[in-house]
C-alpha positions in Angstrom: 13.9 10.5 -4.2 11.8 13.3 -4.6 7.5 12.6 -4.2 5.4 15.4 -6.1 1.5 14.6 -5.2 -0.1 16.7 -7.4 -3.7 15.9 -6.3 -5.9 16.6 -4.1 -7.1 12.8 -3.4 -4.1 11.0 -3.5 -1.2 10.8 -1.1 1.7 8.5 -0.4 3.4 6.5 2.8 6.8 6.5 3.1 7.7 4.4 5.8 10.9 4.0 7.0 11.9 0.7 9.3 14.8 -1.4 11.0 13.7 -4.7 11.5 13.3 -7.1 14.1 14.3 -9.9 12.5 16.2 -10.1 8.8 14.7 -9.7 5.8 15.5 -9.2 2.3 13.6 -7.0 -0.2 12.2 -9.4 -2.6 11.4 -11.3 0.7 9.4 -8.5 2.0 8.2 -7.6 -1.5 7.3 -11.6 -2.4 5.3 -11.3 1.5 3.1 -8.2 0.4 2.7 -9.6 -3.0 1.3 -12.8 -1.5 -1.1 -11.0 0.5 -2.6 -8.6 -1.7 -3.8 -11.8 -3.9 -4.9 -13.8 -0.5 -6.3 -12.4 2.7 -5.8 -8.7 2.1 -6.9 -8.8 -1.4 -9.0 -5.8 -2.5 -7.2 -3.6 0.5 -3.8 -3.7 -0.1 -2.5 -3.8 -3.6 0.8 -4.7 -5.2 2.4 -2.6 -8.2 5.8 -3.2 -10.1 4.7 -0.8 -12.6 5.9 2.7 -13.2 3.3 4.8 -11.2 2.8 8.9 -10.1 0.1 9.9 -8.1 -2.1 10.2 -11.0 -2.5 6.2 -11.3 -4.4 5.9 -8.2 -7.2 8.4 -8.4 -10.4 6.5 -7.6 -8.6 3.2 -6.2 -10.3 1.0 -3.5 -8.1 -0.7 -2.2 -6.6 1.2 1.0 -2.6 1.0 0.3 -1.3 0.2 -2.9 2.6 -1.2 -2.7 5.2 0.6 -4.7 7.7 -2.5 -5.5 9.9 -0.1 -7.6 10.1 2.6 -5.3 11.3 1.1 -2.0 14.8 0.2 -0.9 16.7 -2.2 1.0 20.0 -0.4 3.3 20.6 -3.8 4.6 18.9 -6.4 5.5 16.7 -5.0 8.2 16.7 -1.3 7.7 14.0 -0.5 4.9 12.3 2.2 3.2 8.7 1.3 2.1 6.5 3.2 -0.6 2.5 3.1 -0.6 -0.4 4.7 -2.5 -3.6 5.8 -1.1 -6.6 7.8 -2.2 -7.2 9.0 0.6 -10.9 10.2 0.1 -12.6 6.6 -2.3 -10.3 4.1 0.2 -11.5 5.4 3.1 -15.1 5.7 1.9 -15.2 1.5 0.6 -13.4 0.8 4.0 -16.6 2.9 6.0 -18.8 0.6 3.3 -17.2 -2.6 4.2 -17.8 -1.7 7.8 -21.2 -1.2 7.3 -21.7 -4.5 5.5 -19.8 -6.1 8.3 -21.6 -4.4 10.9 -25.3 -5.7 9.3 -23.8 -9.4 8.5 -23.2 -9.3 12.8 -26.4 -8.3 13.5 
């Protein structure tokens, strides 16, 4: 698979693991799913959509999941696809910190 980033903001992970223990695609895509509507919500997204860099100019959240573009070899060696704009993530994460940082004090 070929990855053409055309912007200047947006950039991709691909992450490629063997696992410890076992695990399945749809069980690794049904886990991030899960998490990007509970305790990661608002950081880590979740797409099944047809996307290209383009999608994910001005996005919060700090990795948006690419279900359709990751693949399984077996069951625990796996190839992982993420979107990031790497300049407006960052920036709400510093925010959130801030916020967190005053809450604390």
């Amino acid at each position: 698979m070929a990855f053409r980033v055309p912007t200047v903001d947006v950039s991709v992970v691909d992450l490629t693991v063997r696992l410890e223990k076992n695990a399945s695609y749809e069980d690794i895509k049904a886990a991030v799913k899960e998490a990007s509507k509970s305790d990661m919500k608002g950081i880590l997204g979740y797409s099944e959509d047809d996307v290209v860099s383009t999608d994910f100019l001005g996005d919060s959240r700090s990795s948006i999941f690419d279900a359709k573009a990751g693949i399984a070899l077996n069951d625990n060696f796996v190839k992982l696809i993420s979107w990031y704009d790497n300049e407006w993530g960052y920036s709400t994460r510093v925010i959130d910190l801030i916020h967190r940082i005053a809450s604390v004090q």
